[in-house]
Backbone as a ProteinNet text record, in pm:
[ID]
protein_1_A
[PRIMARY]
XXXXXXXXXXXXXXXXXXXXXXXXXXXXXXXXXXXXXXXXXXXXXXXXXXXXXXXXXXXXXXXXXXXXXXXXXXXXXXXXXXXXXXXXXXXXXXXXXXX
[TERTIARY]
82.2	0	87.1	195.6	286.3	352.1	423.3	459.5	377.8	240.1	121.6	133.8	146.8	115.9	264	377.3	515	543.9	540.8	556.7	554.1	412.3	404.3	387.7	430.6	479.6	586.8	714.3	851.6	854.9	809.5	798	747.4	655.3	558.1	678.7	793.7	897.6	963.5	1018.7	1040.6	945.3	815.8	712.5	736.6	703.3	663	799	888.1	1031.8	1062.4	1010.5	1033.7	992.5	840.6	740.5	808.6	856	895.9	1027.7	1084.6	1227	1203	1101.9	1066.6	1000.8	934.5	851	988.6	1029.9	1121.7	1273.9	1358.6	1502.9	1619.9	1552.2	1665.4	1788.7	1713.2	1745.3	1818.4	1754.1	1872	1974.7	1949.2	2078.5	2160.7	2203.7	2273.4	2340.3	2217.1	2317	2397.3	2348.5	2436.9	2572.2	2581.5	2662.7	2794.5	2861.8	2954.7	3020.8	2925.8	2940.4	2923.2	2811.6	2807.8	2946	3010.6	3135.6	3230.3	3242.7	3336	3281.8	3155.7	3119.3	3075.1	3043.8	3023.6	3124.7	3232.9	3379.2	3418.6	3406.7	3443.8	3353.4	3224.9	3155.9	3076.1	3121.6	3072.2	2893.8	2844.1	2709.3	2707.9	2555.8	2561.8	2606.1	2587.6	2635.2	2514.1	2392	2278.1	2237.2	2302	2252.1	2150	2008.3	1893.6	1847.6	1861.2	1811.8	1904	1980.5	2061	1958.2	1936.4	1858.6	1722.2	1671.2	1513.8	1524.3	1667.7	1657.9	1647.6	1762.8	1756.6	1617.1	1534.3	1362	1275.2	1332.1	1250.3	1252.4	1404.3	1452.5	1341.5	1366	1304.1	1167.1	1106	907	932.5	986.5	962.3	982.3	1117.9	1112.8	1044.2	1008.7	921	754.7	763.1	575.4	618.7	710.6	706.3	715.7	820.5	797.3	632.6	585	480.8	352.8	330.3	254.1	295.8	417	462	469.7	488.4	530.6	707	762.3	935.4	986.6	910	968.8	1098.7	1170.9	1326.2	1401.9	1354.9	1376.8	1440	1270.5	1218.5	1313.3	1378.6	1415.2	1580.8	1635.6	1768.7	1799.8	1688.4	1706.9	1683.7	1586.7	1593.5	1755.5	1758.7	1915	2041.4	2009.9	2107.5	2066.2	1959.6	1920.2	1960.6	2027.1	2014.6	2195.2	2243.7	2396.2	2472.1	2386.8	2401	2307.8	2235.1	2141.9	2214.8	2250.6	2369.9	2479.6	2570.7	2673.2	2631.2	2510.6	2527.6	2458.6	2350.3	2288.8	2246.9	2329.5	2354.7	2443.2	2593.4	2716.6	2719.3	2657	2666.6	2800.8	2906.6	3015.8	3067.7	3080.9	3135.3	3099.7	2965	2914.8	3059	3035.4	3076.5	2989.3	3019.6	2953.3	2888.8
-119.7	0	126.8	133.8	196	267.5	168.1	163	251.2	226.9	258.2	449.6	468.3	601.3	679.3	603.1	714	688.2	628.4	609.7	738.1	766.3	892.8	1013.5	985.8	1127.5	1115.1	1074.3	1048.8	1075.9	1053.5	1053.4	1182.1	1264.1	1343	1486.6	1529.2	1653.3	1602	1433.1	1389.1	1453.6	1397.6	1457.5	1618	1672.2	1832.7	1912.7	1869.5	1929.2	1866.6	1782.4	1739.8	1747.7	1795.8	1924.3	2034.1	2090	2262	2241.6	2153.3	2138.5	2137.8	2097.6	2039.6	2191.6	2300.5	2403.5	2485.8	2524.9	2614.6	2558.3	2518.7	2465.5	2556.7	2736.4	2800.7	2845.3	2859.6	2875.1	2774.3	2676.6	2534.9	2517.9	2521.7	2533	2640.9	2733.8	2868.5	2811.9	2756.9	2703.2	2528.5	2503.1	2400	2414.1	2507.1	2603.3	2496.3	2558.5	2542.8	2407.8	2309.7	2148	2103.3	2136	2118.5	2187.8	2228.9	2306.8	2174	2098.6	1987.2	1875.7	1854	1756.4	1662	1810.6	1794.9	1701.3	1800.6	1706.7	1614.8	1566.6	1418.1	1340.2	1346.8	1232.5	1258.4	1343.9	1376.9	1390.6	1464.7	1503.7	1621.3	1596.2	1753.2	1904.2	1998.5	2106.2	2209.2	2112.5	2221.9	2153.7	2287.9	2312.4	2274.5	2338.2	2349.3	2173.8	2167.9	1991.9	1876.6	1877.7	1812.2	1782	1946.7	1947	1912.2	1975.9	1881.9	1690.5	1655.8	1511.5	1524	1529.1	1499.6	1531.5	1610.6	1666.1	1526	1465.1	1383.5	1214.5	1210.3	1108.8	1158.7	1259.7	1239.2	1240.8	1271.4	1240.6	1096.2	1043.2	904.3	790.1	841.5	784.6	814	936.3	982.4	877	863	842.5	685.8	614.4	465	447	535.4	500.2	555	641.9	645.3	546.9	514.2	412.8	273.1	251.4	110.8	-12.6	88.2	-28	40.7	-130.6	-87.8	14.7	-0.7	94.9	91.2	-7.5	-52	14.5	44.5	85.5	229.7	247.2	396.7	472.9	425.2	414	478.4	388	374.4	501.3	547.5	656.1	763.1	789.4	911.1	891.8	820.6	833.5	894.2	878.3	851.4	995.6	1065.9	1220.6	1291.2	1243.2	1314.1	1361.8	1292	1340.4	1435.3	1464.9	1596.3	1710.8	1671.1	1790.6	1831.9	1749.6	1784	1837.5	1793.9	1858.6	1989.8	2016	2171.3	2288.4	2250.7	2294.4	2336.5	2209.6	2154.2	2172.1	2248.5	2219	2288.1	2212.7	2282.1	2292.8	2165.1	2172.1	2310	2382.9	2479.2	2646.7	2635.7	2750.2	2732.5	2827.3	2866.9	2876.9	2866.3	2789.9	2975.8
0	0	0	78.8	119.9	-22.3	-123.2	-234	-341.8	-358.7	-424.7	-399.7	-266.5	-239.4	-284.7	-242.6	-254.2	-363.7	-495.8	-573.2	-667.6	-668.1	-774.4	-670.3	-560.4	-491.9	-484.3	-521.8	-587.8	-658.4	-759.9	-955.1	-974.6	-879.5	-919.5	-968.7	-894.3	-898.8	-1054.4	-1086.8	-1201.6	-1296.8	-1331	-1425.5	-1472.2	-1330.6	-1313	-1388.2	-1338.9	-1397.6	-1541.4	-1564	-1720.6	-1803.1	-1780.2	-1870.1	-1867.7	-1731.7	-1766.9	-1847.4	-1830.5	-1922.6	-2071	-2115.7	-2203.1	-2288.6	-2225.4	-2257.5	-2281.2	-2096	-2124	-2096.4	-2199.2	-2199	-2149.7	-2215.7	-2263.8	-2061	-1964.1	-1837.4	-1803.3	-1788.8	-1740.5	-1861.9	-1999.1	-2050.6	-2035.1	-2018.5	-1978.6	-1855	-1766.4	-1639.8	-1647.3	-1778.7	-1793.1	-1881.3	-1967.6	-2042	-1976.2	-1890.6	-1854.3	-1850.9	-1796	-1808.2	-1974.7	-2037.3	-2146.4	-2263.6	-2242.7	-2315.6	-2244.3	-2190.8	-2182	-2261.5	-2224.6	-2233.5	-2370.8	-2405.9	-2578.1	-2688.9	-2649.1	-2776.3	-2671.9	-2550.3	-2488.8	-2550	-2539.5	-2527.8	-2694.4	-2804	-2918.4	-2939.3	-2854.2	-2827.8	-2971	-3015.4	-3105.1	-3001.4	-3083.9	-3052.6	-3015.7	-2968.2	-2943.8	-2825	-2719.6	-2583	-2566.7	-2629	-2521.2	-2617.4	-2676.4	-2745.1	-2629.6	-2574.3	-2463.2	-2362.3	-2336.2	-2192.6	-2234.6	-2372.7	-2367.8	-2339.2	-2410.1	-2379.9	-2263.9	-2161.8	-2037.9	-1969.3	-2007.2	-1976.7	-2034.9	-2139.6	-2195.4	-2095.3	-2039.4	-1913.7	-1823.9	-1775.4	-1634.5	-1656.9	-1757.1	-1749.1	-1757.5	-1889.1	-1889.4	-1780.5	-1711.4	-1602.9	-1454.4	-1471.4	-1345.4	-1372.9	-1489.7	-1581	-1522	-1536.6	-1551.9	-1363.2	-1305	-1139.1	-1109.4	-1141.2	-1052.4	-1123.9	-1235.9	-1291.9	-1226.8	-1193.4	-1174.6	-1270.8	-1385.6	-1480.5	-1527.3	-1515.3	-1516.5	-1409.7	-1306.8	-1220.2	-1180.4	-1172.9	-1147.1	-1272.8	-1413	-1533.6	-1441.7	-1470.5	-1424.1	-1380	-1245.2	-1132.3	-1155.9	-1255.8	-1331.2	-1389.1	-1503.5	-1590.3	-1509.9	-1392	-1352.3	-1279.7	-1202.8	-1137.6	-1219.6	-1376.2	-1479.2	-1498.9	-1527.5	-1501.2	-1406.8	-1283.6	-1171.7	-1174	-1282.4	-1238.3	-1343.4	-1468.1	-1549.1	-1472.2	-1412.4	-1362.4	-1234.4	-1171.8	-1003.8	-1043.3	-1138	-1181.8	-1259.9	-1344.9	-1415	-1316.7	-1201.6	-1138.4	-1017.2	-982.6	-837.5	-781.9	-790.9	-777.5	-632.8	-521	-369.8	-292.9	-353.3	-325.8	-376.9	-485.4	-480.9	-454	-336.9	-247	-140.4	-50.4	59.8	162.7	293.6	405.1	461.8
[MASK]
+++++++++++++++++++++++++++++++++++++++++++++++++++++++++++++++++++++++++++++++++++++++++++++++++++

């Protein structure tokens, strides 16, 4: 029962943020700018910023949509995690605040 309820109140910030990613790209790319200028000629990604971040927008609905439905949720589960470490590194970078 337990499962049933946290499920898509887990998934639900996945969804919500992967529509607005999806509408508006151009903000989170600017703040991904910086990671994305490495990351590009390592790993030979095209050369369009905000199409990066709509993918990564397109990860986290699909995987937010499959954890809170409960189908492939272990999938689910994987790809948002796999979302969570371009978005921590371009967005997230708390290690380099000051206390």
């Amino acid at each position: 029962m337990i499962r049933k309820l946290a499920r898509p109140m887990l998934a639900a910030i996945f969804v919500v943020s992967g529509l607005d990613t999806l509408r508006h790209p151009g903000g989170r790319a600017r703040a991904a700018t910086p990671l994305l200028d490495r990351m590009i000629p390592m790993l030979g990604l095209p050369d369009d910023k905000e199409l990066l971040v709509r993918a990564n927008g397109v990860a986290m609905l699909a995987g937010g949509t499959m954890l809170a439905t409960g189908r492939l949720p272990r999938v689910g589960s994987a790809v948002l995690a796999g979302t969570l470490v371009p978005t921590t590194l371009a967005a997230h970078s708390f290690w380099e605040k000051g206390d």
